[in-house]
PDB file of N, H, CA, C and O in Angstrom:
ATOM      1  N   UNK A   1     128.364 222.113  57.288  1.00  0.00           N
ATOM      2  CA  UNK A   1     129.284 221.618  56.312  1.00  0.00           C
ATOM      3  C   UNK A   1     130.691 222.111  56.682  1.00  0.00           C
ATOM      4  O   UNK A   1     130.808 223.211  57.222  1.00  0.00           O
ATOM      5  N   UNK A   2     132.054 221.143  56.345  1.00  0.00           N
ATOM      6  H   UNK A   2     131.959 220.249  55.907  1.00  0.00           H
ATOM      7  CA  UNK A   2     133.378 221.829  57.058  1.00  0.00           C
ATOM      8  C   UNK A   2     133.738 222.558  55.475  1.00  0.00           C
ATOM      9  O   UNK A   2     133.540 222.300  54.288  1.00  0.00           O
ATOM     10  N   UNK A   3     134.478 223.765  56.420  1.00  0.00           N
ATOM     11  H   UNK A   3     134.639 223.975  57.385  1.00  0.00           H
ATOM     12  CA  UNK A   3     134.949 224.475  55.524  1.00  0.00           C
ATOM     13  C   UNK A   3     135.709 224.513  54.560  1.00  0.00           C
ATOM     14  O   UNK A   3     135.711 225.475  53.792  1.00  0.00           O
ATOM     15  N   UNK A   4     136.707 223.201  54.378  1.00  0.00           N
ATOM     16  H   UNK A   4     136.705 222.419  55.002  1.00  0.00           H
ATOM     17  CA  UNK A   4     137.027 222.172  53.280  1.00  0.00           C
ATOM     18  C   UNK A   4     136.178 221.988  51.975  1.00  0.00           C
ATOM     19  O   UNK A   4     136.362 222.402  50.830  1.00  0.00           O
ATOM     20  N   UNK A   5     135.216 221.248  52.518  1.00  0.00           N
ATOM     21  H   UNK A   5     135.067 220.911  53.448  1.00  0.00           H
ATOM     22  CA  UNK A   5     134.469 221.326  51.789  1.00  0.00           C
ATOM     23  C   UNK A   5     133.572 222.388  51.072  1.00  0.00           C
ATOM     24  O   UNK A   5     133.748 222.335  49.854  1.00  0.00           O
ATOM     25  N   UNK A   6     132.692 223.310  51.443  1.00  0.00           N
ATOM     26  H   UNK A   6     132.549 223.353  52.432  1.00  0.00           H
ATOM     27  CA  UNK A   6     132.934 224.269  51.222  1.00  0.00           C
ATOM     28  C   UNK A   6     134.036 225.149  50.086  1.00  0.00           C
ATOM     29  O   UNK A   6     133.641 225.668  49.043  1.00  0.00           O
ATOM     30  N   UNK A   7     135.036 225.158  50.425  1.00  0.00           N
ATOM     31  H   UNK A   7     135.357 224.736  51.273  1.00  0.00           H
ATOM     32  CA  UNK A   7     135.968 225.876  49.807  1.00  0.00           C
ATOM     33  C   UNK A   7     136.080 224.877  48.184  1.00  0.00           C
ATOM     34  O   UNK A   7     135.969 225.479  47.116  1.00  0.00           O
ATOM     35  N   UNK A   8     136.254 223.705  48.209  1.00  0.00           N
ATOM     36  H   UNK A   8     136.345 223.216  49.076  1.00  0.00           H
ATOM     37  CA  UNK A   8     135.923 222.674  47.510  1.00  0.00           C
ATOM     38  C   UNK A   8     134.951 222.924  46.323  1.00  0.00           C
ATOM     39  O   UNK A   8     135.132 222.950  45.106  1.00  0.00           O
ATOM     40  N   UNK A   9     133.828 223.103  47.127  1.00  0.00           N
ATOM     41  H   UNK A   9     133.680 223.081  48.115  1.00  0.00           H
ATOM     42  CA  UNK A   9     132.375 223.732  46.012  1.00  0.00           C
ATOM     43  C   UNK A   9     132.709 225.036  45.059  1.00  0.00           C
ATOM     44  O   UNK A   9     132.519 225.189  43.852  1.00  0.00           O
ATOM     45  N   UNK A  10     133.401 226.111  46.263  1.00  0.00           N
ATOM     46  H   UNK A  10     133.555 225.987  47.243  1.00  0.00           H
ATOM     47  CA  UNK A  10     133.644 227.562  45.390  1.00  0.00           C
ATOM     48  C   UNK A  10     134.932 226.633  44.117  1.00  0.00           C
ATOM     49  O   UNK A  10     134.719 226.515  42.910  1.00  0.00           O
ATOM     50  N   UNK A  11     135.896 226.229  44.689  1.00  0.00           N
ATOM     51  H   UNK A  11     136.069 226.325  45.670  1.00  0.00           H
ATOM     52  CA  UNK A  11     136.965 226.109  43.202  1.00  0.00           C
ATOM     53  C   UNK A  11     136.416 225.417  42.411  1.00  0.00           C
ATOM     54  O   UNK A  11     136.879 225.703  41.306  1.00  0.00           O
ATOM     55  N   UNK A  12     135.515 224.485  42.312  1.00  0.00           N
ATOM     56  H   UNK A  12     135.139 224.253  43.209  1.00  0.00           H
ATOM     57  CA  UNK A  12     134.743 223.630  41.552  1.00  0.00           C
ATOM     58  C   UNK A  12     133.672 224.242  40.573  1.00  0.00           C
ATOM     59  O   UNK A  12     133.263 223.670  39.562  1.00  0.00           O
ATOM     60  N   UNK A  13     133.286 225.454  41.004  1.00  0.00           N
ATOM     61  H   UNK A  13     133.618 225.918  41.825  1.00  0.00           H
ATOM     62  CA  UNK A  13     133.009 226.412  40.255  1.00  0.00           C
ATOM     63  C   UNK A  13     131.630 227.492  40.678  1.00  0.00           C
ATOM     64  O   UNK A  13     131.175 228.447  40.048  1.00  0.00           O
ATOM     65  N   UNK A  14     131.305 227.035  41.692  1.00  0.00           N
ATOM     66  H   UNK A  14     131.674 226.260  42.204  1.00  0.00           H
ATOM     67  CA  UNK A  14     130.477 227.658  42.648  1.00  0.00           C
ATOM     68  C   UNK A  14     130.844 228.969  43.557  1.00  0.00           C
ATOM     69  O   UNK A  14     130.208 229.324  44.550  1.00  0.00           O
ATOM     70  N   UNK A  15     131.864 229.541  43.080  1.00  0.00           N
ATOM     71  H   UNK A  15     132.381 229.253  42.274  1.00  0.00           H
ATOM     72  CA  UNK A  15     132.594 230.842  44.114  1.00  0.00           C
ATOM     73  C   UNK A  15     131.424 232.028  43.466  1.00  0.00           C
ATOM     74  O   UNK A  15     131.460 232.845  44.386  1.00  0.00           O
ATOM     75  N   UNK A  16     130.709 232.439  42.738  1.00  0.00           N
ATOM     76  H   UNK A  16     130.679 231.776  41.991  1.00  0.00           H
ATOM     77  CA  UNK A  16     129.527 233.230  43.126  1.00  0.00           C
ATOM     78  C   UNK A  16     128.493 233.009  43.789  1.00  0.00           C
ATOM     79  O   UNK A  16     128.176 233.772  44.701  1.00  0.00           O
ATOM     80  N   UNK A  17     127.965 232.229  43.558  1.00  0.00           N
ATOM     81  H   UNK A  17     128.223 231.610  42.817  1.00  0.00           H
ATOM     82  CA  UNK A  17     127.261 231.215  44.697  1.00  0.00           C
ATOM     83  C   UNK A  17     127.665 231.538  46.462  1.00  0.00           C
ATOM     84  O   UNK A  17     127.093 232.030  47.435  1.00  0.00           O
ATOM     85  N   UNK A  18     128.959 230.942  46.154  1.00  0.00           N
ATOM     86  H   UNK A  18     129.424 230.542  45.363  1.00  0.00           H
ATOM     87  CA  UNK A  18     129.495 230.694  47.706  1.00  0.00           C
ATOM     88  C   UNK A  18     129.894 232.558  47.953  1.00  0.00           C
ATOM     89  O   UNK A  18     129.953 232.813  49.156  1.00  0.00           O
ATOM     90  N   UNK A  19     130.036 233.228  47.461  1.00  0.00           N
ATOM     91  H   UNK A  19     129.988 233.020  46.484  1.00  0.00           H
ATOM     92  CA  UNK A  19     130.191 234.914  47.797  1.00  0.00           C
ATOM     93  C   UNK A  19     128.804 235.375  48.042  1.00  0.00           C
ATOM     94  O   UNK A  19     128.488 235.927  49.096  1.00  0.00           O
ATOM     95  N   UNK A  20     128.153 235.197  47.280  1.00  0.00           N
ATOM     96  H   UNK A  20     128.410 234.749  46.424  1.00  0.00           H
ATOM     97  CA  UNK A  20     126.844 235.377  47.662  1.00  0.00           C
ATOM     98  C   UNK A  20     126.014 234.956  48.777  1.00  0.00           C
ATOM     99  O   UNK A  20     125.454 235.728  49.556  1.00  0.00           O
ATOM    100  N   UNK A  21     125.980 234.054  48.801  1.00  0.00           N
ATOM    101  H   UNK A  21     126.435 233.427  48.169  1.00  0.00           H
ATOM    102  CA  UNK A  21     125.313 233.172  49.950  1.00  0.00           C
ATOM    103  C   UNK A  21     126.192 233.652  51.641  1.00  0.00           C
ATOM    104  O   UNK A  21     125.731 233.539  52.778  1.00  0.00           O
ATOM    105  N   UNK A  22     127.091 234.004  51.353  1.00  0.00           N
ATOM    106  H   UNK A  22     127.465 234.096  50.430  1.00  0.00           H
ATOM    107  CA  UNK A  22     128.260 234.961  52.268  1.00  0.00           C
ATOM    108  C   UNK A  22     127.409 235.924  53.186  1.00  0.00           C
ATOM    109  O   UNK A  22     126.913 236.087  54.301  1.00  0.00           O
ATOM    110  N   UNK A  23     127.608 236.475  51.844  1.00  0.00           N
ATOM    111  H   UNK A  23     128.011 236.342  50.939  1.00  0.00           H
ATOM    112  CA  UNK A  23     127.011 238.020  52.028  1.00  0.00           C
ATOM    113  C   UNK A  23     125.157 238.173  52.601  1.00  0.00           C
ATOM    114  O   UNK A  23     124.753 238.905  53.504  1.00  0.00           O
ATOM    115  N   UNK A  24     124.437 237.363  51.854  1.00  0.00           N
ATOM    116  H   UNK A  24     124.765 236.768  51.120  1.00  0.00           H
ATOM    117  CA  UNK A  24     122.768 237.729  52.580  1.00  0.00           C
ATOM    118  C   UNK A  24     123.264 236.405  53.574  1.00  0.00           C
ATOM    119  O   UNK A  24     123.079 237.418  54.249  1.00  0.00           O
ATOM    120  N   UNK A  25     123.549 235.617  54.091  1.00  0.00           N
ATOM    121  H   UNK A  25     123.700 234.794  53.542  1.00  0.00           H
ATOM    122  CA  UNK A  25     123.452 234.938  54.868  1.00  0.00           C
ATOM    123  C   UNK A  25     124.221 235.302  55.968  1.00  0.00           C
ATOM    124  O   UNK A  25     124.289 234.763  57.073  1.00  0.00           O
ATOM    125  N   UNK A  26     124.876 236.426  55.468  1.00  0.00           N
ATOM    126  H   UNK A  26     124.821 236.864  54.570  1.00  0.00           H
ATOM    127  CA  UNK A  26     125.649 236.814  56.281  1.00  0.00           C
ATOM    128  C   UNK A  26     126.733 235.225  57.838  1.00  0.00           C
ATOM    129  O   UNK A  26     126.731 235.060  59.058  1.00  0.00           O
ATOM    130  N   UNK A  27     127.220 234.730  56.943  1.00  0.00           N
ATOM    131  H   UNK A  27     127.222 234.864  55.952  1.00  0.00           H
ATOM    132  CA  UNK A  27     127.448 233.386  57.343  1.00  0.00           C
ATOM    133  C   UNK A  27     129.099 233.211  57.008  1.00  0.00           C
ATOM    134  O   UNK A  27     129.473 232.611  56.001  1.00  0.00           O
ATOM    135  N   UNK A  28     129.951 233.757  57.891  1.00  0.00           N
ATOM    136  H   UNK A  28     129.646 234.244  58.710  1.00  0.00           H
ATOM    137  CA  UNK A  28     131.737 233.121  58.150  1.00  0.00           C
ATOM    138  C   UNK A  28     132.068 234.127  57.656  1.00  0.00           C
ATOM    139  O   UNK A  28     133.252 234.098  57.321  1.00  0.00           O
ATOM    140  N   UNK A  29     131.217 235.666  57.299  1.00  0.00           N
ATOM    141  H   UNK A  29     130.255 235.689  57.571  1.00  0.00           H
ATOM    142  CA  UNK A  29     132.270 236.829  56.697  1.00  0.00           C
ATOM    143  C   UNK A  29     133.218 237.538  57.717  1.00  0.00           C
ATOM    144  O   UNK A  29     133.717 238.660  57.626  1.00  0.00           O
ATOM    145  N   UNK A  30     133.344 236.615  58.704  1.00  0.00           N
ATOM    146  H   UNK A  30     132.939 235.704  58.778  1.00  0.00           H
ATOM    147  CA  UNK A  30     134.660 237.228  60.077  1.00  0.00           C
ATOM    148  C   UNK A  30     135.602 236.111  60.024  1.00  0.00           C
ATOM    149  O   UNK A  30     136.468 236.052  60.896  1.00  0.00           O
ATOM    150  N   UNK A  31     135.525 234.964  58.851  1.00  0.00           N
ATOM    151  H   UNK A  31     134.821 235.012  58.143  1.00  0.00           H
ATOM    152  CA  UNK A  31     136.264 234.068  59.346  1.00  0.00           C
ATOM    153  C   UNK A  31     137.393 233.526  58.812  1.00  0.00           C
ATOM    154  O   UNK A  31     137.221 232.488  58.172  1.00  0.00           O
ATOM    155  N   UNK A  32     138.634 233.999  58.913  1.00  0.00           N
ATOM    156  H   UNK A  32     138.774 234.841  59.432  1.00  0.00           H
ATOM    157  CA  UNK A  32     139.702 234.105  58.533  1.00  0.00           C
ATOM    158  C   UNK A  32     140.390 232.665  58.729  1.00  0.00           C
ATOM    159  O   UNK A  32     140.156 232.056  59.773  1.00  0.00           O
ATOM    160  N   UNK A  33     141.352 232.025  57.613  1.00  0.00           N
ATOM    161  H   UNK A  33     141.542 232.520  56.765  1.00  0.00           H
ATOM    162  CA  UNK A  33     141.263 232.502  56.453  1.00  0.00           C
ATOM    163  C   UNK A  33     140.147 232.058  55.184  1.00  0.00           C
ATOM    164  O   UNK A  33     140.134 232.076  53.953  1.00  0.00           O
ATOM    165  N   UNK A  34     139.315 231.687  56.208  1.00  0.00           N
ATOM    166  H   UNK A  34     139.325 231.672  57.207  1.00  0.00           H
ATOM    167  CA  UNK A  34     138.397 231.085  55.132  1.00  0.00           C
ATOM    168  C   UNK A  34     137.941 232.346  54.196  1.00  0.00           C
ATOM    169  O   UNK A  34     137.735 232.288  52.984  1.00  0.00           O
ATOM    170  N   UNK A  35     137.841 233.408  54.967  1.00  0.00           N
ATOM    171  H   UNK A  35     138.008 233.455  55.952  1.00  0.00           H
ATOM    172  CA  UNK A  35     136.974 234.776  53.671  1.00  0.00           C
ATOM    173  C   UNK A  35     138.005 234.962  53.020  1.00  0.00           C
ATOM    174  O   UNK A  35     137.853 235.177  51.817  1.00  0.00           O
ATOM    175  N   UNK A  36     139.357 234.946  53.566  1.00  0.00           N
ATOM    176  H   UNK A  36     139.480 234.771  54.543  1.00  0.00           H
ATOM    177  CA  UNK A  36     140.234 235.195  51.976  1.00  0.00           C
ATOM    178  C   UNK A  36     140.376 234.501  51.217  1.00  0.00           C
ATOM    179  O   UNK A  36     140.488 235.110  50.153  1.00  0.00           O
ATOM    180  N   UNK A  37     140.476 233.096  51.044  1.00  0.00           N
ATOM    181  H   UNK A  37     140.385 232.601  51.908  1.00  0.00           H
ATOM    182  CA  UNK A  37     140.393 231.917  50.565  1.00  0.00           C
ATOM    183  C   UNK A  37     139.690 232.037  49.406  1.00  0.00           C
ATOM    184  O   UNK A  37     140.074 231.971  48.239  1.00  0.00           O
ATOM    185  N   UNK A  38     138.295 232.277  50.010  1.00  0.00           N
ATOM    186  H   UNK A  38     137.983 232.331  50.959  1.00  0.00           H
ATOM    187  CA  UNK A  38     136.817 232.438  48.934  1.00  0.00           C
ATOM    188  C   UNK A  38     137.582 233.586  48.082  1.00  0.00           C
ATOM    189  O   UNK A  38     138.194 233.289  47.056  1.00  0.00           O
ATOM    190  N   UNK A  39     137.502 235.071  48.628  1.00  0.00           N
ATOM    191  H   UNK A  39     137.005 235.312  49.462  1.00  0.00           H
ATOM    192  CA  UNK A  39     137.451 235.723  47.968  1.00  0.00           C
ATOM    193  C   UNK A  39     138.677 235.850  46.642  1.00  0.00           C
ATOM    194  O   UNK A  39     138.507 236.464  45.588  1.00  0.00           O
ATOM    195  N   UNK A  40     140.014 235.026  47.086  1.00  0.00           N
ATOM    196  H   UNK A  40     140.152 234.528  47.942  1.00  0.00           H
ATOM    197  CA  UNK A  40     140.857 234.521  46.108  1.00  0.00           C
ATOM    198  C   UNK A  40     140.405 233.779  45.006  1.00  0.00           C
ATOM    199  O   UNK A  40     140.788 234.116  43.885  1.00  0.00           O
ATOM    200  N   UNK A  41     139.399 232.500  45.195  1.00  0.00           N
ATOM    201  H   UNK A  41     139.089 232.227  46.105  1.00  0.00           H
ATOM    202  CA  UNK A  41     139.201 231.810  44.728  1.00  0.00           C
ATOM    203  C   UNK A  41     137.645 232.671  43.357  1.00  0.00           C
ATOM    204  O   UNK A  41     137.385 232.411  42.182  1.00  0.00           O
ATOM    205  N   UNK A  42     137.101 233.552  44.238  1.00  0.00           N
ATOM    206  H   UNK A  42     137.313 233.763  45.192  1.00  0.00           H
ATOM    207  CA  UNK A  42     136.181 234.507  43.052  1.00  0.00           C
ATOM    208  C   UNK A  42     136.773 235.046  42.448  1.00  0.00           C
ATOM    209  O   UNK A  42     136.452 235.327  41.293  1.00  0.00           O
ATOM    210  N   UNK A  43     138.442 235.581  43.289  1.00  0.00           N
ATOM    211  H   UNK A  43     138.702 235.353  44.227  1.00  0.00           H
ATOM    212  CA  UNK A  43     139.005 236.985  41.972  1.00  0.00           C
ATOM    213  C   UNK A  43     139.407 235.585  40.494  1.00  0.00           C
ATOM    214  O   UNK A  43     139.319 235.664  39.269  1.00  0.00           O
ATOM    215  N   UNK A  44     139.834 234.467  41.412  1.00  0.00           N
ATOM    216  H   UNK A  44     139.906 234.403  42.407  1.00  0.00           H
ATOM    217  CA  UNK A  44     140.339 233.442  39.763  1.00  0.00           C
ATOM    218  C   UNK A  44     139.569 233.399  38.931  1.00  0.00           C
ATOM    219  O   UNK A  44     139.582 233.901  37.807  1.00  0.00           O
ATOM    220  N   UNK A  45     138.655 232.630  39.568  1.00  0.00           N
ATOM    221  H   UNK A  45     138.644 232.222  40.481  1.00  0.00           H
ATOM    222  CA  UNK A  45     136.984 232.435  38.685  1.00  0.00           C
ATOM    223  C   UNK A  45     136.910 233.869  37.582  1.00  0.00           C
ATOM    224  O   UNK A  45     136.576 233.802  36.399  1.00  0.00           O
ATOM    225  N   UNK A  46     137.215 234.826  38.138  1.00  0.00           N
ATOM    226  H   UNK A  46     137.487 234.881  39.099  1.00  0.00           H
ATOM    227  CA  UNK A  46     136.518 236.271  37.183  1.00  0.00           C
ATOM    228  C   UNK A  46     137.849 235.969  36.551  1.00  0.00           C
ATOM    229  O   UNK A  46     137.686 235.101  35.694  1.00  0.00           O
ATOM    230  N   UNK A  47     139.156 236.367  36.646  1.00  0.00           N
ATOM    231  H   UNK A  47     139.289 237.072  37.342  1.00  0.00           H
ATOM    232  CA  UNK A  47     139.720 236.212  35.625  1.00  0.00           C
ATOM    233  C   UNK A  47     140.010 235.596  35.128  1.00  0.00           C
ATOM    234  O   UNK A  47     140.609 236.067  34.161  1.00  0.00           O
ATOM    235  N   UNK A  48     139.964 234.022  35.153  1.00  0.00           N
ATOM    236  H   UNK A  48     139.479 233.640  35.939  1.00  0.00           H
ATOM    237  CA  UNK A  48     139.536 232.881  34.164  1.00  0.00           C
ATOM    238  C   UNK A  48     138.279 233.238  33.135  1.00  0.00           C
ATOM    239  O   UNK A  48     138.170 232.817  31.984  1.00  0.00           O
ATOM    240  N   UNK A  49     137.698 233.793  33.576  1.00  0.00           N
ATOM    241  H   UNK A  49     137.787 234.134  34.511  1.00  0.00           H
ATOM    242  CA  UNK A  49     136.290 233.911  32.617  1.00  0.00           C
ATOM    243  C   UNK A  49     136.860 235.544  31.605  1.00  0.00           C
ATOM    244  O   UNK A  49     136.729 235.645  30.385  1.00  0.00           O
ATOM    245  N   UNK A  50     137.423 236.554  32.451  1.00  0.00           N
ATOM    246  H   UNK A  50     137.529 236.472  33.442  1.00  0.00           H
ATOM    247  CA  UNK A  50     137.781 237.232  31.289  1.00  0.00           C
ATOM    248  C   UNK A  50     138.520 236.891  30.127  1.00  0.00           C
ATOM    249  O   UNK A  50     138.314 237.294  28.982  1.00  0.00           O
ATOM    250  N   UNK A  51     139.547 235.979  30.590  1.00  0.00           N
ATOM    251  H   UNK A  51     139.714 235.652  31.520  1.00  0.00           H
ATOM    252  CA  UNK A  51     140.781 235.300  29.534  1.00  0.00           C
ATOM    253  C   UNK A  51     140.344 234.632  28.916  1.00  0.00           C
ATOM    254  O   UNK A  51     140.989 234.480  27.879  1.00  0.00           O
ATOM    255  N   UNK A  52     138.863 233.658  29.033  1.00  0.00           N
ATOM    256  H   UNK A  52     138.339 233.781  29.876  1.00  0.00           H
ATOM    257  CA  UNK A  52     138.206 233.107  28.116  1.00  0.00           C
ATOM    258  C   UNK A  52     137.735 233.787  27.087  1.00  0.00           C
ATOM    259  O   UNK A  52     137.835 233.404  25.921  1.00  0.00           O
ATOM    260  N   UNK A  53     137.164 234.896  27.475  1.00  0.00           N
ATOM    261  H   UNK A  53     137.083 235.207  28.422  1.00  0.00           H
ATOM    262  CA  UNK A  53     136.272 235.651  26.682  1.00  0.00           C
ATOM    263  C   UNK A  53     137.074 236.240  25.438  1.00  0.00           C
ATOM    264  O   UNK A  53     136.796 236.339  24.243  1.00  0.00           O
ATOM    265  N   UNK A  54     138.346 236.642  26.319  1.00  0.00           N
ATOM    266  H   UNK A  54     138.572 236.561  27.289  1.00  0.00           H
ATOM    267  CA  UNK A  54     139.236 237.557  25.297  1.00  0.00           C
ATOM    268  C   UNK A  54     140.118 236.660  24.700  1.00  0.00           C
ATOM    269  O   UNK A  54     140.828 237.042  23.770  1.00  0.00           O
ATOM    270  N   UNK A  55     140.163 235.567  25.096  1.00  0.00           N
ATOM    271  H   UNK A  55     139.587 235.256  25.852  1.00  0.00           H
ATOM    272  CA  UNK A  55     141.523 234.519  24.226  1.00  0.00           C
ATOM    273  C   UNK A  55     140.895 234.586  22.823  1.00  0.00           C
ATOM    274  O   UNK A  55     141.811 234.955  22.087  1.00  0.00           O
ATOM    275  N   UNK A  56     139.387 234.348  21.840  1.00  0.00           N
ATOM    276  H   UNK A  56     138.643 234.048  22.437  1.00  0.00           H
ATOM    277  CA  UNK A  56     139.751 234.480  20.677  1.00  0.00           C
ATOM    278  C   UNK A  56     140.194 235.548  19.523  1.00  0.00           C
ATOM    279  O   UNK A  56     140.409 235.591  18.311  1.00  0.00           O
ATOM    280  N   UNK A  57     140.191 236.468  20.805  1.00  0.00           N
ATOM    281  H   UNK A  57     140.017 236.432  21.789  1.00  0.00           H
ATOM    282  CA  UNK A  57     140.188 238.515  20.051  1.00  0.00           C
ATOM    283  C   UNK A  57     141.905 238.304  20.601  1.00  0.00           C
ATOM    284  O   UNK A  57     142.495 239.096  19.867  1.00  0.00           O
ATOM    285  N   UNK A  58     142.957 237.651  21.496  1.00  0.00           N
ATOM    286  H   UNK A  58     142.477 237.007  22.092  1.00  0.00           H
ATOM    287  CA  UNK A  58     144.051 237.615  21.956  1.00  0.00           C
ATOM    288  C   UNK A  58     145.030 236.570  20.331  1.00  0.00           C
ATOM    289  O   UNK A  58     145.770 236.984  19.438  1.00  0.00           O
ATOM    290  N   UNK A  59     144.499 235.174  20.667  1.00  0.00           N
ATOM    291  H   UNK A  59     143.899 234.837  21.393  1.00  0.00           H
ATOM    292  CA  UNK A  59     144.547 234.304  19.708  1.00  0.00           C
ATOM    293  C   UNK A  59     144.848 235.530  17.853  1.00  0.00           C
ATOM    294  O   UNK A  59     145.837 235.798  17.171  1.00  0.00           O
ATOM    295  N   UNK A  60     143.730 235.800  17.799  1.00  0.00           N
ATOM    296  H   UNK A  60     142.926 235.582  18.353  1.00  0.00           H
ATOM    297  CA  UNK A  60     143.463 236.723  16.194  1.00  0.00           C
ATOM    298  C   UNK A  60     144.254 237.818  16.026  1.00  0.00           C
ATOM    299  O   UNK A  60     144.580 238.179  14.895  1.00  0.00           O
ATOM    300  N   UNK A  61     144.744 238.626  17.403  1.00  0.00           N
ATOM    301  H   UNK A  61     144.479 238.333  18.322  1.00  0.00           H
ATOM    302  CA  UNK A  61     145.927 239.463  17.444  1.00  0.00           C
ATOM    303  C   UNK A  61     147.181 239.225  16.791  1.00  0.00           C
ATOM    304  O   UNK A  61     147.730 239.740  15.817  1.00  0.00           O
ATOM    305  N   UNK A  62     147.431 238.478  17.440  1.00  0.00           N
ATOM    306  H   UNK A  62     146.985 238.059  18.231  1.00  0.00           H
ATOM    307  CA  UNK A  62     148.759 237.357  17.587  1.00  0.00           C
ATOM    308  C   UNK A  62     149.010 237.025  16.457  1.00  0.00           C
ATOM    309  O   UNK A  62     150.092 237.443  16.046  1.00  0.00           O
ATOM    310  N   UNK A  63     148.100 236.089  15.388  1.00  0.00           N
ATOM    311  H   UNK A  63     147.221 235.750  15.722  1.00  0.00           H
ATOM    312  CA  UNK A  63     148.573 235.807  14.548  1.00  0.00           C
ATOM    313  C   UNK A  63     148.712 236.800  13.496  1.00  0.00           C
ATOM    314  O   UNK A  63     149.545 236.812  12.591  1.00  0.00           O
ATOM    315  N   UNK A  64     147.769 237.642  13.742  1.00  0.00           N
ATOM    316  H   UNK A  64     147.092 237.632  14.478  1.00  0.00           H
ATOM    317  CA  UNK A  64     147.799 238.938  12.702  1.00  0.00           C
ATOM    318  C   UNK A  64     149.679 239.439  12.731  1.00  0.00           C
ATOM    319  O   UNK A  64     150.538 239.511  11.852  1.00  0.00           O
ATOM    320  N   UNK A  65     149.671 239.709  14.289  1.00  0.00           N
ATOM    321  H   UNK A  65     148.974 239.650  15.003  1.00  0.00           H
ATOM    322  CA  UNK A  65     151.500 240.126  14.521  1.00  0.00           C
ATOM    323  C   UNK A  65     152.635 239.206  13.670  1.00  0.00           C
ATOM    324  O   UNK A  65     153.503 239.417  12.824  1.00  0.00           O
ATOM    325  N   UNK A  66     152.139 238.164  14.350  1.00  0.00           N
ATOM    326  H   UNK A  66     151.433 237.993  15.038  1.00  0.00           H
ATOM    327  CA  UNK A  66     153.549 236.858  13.237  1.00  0.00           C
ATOM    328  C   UNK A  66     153.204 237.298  11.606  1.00  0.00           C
ATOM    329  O   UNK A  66     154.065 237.555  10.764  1.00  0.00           O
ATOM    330  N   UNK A  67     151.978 237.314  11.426  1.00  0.00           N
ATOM    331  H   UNK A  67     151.278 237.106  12.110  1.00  0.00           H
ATOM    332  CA  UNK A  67     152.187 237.542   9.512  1.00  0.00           C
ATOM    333  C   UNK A  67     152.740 238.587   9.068  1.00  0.00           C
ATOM    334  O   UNK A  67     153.412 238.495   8.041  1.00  0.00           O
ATOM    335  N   UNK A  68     152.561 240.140   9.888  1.00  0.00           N
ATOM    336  H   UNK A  68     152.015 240.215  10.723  1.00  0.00           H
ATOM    337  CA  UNK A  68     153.638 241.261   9.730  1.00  0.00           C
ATOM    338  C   UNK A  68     154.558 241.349   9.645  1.00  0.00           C
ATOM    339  O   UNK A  68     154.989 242.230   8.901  1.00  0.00           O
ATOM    340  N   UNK A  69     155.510 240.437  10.399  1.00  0.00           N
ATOM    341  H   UNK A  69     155.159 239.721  11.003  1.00  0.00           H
ATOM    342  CA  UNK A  69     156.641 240.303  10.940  1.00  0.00           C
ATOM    343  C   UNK A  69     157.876 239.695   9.740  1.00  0.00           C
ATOM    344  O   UNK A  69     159.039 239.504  10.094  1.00  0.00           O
TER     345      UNK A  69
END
């Protein structure tokens, strides 16, 4: 498969998958810049998923602040 594609699958939402499959397959972890690429594309993925998690405890902050104010 070209590495386009590939890279394609991880932003699409497969970048644990595609880190994983990395690592025991031991398969392109010398291959620059494709391993930074991925591994950019996992750090988003994780912090997209933290900011999800925390946007309704962020959201409930917030408005608590404006009614103080």
């Amino acid at each position: 498969m070209r590495e386009s594609t590939l890279l394609w699958l991880a932003i699409a939402g497969g970048s644990l998958g595609a880190l994983t499959a990395q690592q025991v397959l031991r398969h392109k972890t010398r291959k620059e810049p494709f391993r930074s690429i991925l591994m950019t594309i996992g750090v988003l993925h994780v912090g997209l998923g933290i900011l999800w998690i925390a946007a309704p405890n962020l959201v409930e902050a917030l408005s608590r602040m404006k009614a103080s104010m």
